[in-house]
FIZA-84249 format. One line per field, with one value per atom (N, C-alpha, C): residue in one letter; atom name; x, y, z. Coordinates in nm, 2 decimals. Example, Ala and Ser with C-alpha at 12.3 -4.5 7.8 and 13.67 -1.06 7.14 Angstrom:
aa: (A	A	A	S	S	S)
at: (N	CA	C	N	CA	C)
u: (1.32	1.23	1.32	1.28	1.37	1.29)
v: (-0.57	-0.45	-0.33	-0.22	-0.11	0.00)
w: (0.78	0.78	0.78	0.71	0.71	0.79)
//
This chain:
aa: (X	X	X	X	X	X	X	X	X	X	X	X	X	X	X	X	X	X	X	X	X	X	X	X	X	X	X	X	X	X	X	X	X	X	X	X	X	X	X	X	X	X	X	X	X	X	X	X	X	X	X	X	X	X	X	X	X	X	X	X	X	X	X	X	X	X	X	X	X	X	X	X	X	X	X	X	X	X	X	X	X	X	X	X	X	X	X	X	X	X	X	X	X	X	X	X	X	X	X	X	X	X	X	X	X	X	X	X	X	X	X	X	X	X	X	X	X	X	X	X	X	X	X	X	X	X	X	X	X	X	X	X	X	X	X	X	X	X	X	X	X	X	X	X	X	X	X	X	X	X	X	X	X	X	X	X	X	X	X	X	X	X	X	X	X	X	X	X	X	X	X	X	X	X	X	X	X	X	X	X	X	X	X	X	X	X	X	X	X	X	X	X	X	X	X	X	X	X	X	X	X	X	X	X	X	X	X	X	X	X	X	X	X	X	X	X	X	X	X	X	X	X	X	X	X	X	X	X	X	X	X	X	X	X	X	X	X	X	X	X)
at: (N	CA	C	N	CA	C	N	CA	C	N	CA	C	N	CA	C	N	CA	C	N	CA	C	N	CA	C	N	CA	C	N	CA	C	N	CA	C	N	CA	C	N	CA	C	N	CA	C	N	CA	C	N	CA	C	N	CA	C	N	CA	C	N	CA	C	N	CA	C	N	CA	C	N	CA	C	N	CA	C	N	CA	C	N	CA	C	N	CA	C	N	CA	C	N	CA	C	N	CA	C	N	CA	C	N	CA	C	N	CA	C	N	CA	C	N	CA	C	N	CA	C	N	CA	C	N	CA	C	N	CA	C	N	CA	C	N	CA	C	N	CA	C	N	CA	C	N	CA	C	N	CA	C	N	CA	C	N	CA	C	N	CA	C	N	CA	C	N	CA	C	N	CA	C	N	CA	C	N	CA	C	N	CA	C	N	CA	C	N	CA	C	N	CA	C	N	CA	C	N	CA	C	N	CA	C	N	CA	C	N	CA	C	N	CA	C	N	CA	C	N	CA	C	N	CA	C	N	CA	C	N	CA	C	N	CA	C	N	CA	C	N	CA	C	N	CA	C	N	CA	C	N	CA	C	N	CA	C	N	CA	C	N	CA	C	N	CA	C	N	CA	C	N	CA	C	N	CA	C)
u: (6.71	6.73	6.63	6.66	6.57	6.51	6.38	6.33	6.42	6.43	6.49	6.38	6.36	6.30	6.36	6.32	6.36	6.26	6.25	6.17	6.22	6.12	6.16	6.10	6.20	6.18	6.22	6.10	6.12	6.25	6.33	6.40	6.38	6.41	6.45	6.56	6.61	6.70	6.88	6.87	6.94	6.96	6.92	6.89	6.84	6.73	6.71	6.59	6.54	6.39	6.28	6.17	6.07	5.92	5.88	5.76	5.65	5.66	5.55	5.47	5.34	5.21	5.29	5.28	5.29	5.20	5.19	5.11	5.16	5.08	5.17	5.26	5.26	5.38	5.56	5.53	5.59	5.64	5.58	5.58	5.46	5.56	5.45	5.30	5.22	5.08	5.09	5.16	5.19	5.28	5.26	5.37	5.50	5.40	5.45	5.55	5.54	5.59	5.76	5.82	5.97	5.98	5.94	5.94	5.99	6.14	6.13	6.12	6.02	5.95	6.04	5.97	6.04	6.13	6.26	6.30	6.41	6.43	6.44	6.37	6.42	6.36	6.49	6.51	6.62	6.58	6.68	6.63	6.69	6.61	6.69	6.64	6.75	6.74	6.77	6.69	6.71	6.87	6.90	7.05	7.17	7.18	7.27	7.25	7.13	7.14	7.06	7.13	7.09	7.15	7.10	7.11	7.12	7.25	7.26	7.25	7.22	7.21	7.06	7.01	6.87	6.82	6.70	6.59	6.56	6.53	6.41	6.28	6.22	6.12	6.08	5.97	5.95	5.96	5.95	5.86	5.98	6.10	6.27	6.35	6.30	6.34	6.30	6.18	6.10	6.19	6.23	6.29	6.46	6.52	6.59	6.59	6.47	6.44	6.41	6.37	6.32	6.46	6.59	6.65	6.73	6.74	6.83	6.76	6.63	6.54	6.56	6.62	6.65	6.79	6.87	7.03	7.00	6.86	6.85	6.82	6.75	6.68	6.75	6.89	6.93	7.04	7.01	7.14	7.07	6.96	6.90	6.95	6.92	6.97	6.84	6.88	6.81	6.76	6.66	6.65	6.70	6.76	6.82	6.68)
v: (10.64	10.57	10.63	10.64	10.70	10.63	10.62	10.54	10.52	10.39	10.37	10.36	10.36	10.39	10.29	10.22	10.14	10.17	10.18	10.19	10.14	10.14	10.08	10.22	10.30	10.42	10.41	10.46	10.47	10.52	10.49	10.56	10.63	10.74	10.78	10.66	10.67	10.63	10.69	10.82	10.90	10.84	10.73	10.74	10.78	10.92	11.05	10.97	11.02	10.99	10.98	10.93	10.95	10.95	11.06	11.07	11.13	11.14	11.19	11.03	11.07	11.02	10.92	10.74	10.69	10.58	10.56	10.40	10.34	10.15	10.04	10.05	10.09	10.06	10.13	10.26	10.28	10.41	10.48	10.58	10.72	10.82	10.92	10.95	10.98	11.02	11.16	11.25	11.37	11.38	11.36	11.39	11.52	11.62	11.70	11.76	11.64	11.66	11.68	11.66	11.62	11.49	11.39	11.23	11.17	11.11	11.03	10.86	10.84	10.72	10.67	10.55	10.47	10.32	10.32	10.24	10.17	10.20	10.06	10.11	10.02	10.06	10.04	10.13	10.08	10.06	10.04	10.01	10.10	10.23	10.32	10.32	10.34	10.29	10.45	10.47	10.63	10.67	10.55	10.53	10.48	10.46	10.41	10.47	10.50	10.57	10.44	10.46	10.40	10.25	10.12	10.01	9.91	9.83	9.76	9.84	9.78	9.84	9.82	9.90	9.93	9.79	9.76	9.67	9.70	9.65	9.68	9.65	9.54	9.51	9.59	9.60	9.65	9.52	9.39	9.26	9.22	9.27	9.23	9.30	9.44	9.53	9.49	9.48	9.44	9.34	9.20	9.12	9.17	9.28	9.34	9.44	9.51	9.60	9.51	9.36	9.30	9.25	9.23	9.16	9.27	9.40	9.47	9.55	9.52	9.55	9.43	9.32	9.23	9.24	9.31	9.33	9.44	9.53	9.65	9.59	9.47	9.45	9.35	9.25	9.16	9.21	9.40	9.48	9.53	9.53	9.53	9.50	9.58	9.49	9.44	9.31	9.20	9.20	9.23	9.26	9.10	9.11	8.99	8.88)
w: (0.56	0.44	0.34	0.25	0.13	0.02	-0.01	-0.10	-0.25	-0.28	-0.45	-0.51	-0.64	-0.72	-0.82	-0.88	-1.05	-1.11	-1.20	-1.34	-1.50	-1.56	-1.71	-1.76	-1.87	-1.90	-2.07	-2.15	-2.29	-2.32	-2.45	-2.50	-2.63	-2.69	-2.81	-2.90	-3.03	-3.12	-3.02	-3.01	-2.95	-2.77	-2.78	-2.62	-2.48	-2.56	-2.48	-2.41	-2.27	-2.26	-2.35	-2.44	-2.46	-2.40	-2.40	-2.30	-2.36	-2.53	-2.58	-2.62	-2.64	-2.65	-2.79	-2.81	-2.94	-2.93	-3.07	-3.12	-3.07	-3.06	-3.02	-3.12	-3.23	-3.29	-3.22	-3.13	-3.07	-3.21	-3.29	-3.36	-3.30	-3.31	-3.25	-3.33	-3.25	-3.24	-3.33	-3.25	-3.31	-3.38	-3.53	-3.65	-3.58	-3.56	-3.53	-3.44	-3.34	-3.17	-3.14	-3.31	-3.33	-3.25	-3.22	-3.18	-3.29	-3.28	-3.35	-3.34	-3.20	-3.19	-3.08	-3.03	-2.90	-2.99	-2.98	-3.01	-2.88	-2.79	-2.67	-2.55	-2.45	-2.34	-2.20	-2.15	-2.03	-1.90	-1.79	-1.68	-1.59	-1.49	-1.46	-1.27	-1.23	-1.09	-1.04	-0.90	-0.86	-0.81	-0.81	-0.70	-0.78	-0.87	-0.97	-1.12	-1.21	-1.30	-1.37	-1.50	-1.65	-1.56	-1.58	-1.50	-1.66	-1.71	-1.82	-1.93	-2.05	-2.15	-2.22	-2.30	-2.35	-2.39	-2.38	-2.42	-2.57	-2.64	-2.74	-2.71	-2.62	-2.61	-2.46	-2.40	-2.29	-2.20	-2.23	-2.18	-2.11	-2.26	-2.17	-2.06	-2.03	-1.95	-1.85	-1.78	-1.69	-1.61	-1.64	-1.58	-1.50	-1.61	-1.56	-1.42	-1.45	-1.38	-1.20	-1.24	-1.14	-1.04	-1.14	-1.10	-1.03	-1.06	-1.00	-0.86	-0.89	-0.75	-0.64	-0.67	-0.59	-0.53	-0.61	-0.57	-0.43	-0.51	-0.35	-0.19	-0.24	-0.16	0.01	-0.13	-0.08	0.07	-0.03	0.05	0.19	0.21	0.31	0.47	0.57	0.71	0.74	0.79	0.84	0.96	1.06	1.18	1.25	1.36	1.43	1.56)
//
């Protein structure tokens, strides 16, 4: 069986990953970096992909990210 993975992973406007350096404001550091800032946040599972639909807050993702780590979990075999 192979390890799952969930995470809560920045987005672009575009939806793309964001993984450059930003303010809490969630505007880049580097004017220059072509960033044009973090505006949600989604929930991505190694085994299923993009998991719901984008956050804006990070604080809201998180509970997602918890609840679909519970769907992994529930799928588990149970030793007898």
């Amino acid at each position: 069986m192979s390890r799952i993975t969930i995470r809560v992973e920045p987005r672009h406007a575009d939806n793309g990953p964001c993984d450059h350096a930003v303010k809490p404001s969630g505007r880049p550091r580097d004017a220059a970096s072509g960033c044009t800032g973090r505006t949600a946040y989604a929930v991505v599972c190694s085994e299923h992909g993009t998991v719901g639909d984008p956050h804006h807050v990070k604080q809201l993702a998180e509970p997602a990210a918890r609840e679909h780590r519970i769907v992994h979990l529930a799928a588990l075999p149970r030793p007898a």
